[in-house]
C-alpha positions as protocol buffer text, in pm:
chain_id: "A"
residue {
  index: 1
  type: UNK
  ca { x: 10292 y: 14092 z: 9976 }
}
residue {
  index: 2
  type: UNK
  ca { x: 10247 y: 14341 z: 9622 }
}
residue {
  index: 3
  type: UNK
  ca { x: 10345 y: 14589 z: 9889 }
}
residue {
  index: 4
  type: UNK
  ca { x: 10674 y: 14469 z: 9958 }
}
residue {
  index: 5
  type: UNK
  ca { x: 10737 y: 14388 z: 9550 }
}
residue {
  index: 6
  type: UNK
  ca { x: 10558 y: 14040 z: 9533 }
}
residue {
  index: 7
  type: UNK
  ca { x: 10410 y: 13920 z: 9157 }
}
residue {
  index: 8
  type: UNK
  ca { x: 10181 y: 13697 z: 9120 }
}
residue {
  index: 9
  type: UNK
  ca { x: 10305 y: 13427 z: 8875 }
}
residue {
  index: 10
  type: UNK
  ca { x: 10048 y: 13185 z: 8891 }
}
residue {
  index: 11
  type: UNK
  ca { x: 9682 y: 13194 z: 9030 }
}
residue {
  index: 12
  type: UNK
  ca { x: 9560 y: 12941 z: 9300 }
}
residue {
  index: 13
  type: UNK
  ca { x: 9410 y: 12622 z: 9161 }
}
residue {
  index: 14
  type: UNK
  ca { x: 9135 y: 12465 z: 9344 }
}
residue {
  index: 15
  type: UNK
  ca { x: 9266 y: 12108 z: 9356 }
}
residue {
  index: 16
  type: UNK
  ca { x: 9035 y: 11825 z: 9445 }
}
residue {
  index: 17
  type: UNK
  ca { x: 9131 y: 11482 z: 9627 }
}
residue {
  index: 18
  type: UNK
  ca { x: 8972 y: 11150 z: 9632 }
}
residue {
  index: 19
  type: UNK
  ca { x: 9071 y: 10878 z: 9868 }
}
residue {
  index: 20
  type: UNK
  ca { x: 8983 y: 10515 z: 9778 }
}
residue {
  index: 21
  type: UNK
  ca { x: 9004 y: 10235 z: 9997 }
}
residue {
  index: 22
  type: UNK
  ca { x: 8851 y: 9858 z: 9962 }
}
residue {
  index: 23
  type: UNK
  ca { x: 8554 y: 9782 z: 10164 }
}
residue {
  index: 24
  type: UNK
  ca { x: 8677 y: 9637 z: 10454 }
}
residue {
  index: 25
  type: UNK
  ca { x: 8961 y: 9942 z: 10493 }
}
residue {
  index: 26
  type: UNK
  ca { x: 9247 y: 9713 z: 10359 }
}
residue {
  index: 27
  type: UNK
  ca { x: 9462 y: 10003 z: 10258 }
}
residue {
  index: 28
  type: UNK
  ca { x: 9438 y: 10238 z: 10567 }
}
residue {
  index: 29
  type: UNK
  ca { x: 9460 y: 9943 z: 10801 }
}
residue {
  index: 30
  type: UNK
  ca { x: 9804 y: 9861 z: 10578 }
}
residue {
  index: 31
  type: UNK
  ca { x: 9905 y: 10251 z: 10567 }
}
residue {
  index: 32
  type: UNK
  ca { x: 9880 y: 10203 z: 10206 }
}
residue {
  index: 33
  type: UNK
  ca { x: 9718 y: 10516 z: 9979 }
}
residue {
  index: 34
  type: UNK
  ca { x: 9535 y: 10514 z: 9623 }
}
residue {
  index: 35
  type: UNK
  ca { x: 9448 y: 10857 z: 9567 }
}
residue {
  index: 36
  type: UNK
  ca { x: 9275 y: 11059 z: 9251 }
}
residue {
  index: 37
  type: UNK
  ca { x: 9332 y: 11403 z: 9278 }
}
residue {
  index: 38
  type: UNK
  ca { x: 9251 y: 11671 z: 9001 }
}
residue {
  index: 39
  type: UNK
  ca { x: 9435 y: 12006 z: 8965 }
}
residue {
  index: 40
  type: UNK
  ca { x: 9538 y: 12143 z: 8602 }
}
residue {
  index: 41
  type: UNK
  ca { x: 9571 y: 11756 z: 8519 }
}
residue {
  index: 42
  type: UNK
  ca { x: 9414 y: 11432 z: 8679 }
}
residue {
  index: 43
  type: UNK
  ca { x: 9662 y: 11187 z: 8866 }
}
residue {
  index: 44
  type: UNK
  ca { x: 9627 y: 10825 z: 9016 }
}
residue {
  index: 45
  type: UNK
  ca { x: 9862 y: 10772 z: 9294 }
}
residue {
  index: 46
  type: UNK
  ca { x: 9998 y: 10445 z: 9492 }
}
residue {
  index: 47
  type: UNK
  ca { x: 10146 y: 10499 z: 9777 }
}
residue {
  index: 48
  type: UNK
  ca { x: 10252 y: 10202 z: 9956 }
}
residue {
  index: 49
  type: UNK
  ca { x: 10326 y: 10132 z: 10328 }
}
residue {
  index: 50
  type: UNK
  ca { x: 10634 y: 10315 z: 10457 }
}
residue {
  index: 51
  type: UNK
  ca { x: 10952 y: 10218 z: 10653 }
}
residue {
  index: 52
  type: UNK
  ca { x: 11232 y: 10429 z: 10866 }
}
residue {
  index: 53
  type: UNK
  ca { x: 11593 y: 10336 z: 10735 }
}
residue {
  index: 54
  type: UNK
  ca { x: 11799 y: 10547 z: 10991 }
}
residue {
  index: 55
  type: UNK
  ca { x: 11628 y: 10869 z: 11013 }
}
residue {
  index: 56
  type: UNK
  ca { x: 11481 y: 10904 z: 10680 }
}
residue {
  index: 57
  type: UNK
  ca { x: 11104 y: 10761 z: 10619 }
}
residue {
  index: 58
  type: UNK
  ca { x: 11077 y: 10553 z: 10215 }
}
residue {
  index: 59
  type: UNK
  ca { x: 10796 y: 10481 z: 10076 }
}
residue {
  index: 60
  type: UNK
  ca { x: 10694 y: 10328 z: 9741 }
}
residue {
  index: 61
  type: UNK
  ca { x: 10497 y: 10606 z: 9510 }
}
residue {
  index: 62
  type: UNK
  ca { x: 10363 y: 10514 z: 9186 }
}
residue {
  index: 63
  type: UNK
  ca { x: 10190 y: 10821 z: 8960 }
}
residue {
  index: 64
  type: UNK
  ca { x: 10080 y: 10870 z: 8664 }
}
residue {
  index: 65
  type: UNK
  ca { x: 9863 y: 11095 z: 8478 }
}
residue {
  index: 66
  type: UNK
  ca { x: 9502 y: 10967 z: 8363 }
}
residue {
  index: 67
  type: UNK
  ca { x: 9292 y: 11123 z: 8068 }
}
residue {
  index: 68
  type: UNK
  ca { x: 8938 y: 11169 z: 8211 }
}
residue {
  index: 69
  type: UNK
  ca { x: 8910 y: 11234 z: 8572 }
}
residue {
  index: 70
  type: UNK
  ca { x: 8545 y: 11162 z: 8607 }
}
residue {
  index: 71
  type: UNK
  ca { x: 8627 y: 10808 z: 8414 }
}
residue {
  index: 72
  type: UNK
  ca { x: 8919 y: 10727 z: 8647 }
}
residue {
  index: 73
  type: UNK
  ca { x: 8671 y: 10801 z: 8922 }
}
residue {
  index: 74
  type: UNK
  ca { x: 8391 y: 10567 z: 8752 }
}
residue {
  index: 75
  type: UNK
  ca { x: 8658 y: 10309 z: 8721 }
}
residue {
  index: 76
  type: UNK
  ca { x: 8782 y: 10296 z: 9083 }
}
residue {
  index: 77
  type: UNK
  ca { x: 8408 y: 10307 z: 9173 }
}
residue {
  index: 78
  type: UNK
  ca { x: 8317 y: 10001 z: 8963 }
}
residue {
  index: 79
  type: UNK
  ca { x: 8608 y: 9835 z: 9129 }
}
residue {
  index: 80
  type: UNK
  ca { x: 8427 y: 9806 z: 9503 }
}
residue {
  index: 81
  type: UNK
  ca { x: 8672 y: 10099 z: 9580 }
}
C-alpha cells in the first residue's frame, strides 16, 4: 500500500479475547455473550440474546472499561465462570 501513498497511522495491536460461560453452557445455549478482551485498554462486555425487528438484528450490549485485566479475569474465574 506505501507504494500507492498509504501512511501508517497506527500500528497493529495484538488484542486478546476471553469468552466466559457458566458451567453448564447457560450463556451459549441462551446466545448470550460475557466477554473480556484486552487491547490498549481492558473491557467487560454483555451481550445479550438477539432478536430480528424487520430486517435489522438488536441486541442488548453492555461495556465498560475495567482497571486490571488479569483481576477482571481472576474475578470471572472465582465466579464458576
Amino acid at each position: 500500500m506505501e507504494e500507492q501513498g498509504a501512511i501508517l497511522i497506527e500500528a497493529r495491536l495484538h488484542e486478546v479475547n476471553l469468552r466466559y460461560d457458566t458451567p453448564d453452557g447457560e450463556l451459549t445455549r441462551t446466545a448470550q455473550v460475557l466477554r473480556l478482551r484486552q487491547d490498549k485498554a481492558a473491557h467487560l462486555t454483555y451481550k445479550g440474546k438477539g432478536e430480528t425487528s424487520g430486517e435489522v438484528y438488536i441486541r442488548r450490549e453492555i461495556e465498560f472499561t475495567v482497571g486490571d485485566f488479569q483481576a477482571a479475569r481472576a474475578f470471572l474465574e472465582a465466579l464458576g465462570m
